[in-house]
N, C-alpha and C positions, 0 to 999 in steps of 0.2 A: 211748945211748938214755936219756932221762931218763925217770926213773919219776913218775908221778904219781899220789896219792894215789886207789887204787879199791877196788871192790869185789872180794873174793876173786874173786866171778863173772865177773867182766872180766878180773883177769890171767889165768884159766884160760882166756876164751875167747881174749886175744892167744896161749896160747900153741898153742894150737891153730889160730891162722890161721897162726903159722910153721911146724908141723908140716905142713897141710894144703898149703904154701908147695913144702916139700921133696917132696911129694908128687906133685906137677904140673910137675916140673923134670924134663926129657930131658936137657938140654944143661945142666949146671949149672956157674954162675960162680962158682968157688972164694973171689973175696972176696965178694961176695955173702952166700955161705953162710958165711964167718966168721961174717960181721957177723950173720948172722941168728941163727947157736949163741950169740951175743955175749948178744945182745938175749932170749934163751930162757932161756937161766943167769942173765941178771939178775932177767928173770920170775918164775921158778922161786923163785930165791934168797927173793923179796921177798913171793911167794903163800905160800909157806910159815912165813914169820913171821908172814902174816896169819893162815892157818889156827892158828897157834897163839895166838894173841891170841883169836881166836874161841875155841878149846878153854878157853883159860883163863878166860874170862868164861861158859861154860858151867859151869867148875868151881865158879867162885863162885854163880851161881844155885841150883846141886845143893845147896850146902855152906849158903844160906839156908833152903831147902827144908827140910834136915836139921835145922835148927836147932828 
């Protein structure tokens, strides 16, 4: 899965249509669902760098404030 550049709010909601994904599966096709842990750990990986880029641009705001 290539990732493309979004909003924090967007990898949270992909990752929640894979969750939501595994959730509606009776009969579930194990490669399938590789692929889909594959493409959730990429998510994951990648929202979470953004959540920190965000935290970190909140720090600078705080730290101008303070100034």
């Amino acid at each position: 899965m290539a990732l493309k550049k979004q909003t924090l709010k967007e990898y949270l909601k992909e990752i929640q249509k894979i969750t939501d994904w595994f959730d509606e599966q009776e009969d579930l096709d194990v490669e399938v669902a590789l692929a889909k842990v594959k493409d959730a750990a990429a998510l994951i990986k990648t929202a979470k760098g953004k959540f920190t880029e965000i935290e970190n641009e909140f720090k600078e705001v705080k730290k101008k404030i303070e100034e």
